[in-house]
N, C-alpha and C positions, 0 to 999 in steps of 0.2 A: 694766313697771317696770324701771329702769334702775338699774344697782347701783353704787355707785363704792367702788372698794377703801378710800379714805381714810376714809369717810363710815360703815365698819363697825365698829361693839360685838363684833361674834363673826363667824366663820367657821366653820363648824362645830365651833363650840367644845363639848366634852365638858363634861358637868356631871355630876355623881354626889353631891356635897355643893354647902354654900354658895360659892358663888364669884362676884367680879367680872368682867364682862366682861373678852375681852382687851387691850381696846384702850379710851382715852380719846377724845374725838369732839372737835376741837378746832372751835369757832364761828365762831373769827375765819376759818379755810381754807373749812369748810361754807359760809359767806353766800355762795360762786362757786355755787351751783348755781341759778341762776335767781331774778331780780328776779322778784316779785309772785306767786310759786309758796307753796301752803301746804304746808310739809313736814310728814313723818309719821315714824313711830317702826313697822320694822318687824319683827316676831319672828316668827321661825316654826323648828318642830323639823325640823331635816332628817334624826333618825333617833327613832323610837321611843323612848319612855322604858319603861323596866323597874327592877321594887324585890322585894323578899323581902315587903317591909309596905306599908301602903295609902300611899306616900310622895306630897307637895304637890310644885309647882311654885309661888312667886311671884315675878315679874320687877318690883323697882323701878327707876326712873330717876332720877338723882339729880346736882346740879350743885354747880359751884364755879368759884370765880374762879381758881381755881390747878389746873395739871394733875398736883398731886399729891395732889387728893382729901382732901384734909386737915380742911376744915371744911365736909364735901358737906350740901345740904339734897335729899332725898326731893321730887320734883315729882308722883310717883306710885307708885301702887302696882298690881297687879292684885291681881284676886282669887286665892285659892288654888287651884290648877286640877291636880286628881289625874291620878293617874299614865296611868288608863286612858284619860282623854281627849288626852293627849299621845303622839299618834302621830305620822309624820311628815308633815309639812304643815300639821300645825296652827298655827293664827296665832292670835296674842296681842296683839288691837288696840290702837294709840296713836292715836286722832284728834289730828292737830295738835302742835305744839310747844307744851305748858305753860305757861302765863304765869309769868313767874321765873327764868327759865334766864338764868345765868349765861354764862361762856364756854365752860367744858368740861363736859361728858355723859358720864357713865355707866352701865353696869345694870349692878344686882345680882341673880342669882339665888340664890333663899332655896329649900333645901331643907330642910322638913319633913316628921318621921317618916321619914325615910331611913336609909340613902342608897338612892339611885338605884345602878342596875347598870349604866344604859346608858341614853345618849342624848343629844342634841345640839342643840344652838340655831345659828342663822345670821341677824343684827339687825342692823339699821343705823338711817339716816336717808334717807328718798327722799321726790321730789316727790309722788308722788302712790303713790295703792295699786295693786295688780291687780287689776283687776275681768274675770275670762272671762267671754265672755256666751258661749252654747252658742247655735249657729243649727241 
């Protein structure tokens, strides 16, 4: 998997409450990444998550024709995904780009029964997934 700076929602971005990604994804720069490629949505914690209480993780995606998010619509949602399963490396699959999308992306992550004490997301948009196969 091949990561491009421009193409990233988060960097190891700290979450502990609600927050939007760091960055807007803008569509019209993304379409350079390869004709006839199916791009994905990629999340994954690159540090443990930690809470006092059973606290949620939900990652939405959400677009708009303006990158100031102004009148964003929701393409998806996950599911609520507790705290003990949010170690790091864990991945939070997007198959595909959503039908709907606008010109600019971004995620929201929703924390509930928090906050969080600790932990970190790193998203973007790439061709394709990592699949390791072990020989």
């Amino acid at each position: 998997m091949i990561l491009d700076k421009s193409n990233l929602f988060s960097e190891d971005q700290a979450i502990t409450v609600t927050a939007n990604s760091t960055n807007v994804i803008d569509l019209g720069s993304a379409d350079d990444m390869g004709p006839g490629t199916v791009k994905e949505i990629w999340i994954q914690a690159t540090e443990a998550f930690t809470a006092d209480g059973a606290a949620t993780l939900t990652v939405s995606l959400t677009t708009d024709d303006s990158a100031a998010m102004s009148s964003a619509t929701t393409l998806y949602t996950s599911a609520a995904i507790g705290k003990a399963s949010l170690v790091a490396g864990y991945k939070i699959p997007i198959r595909g780009l959503p039908t709907g999308a606008e010109r600019y992306l971004r995620l929201t992550y929703t924390v509930a029964t928090g906050p969080m004490t600790a932990g970190k997301i790193s998203a973007g948009i790439v061709n394709a997934r990592q699949e390791n196969v072990n020989f």
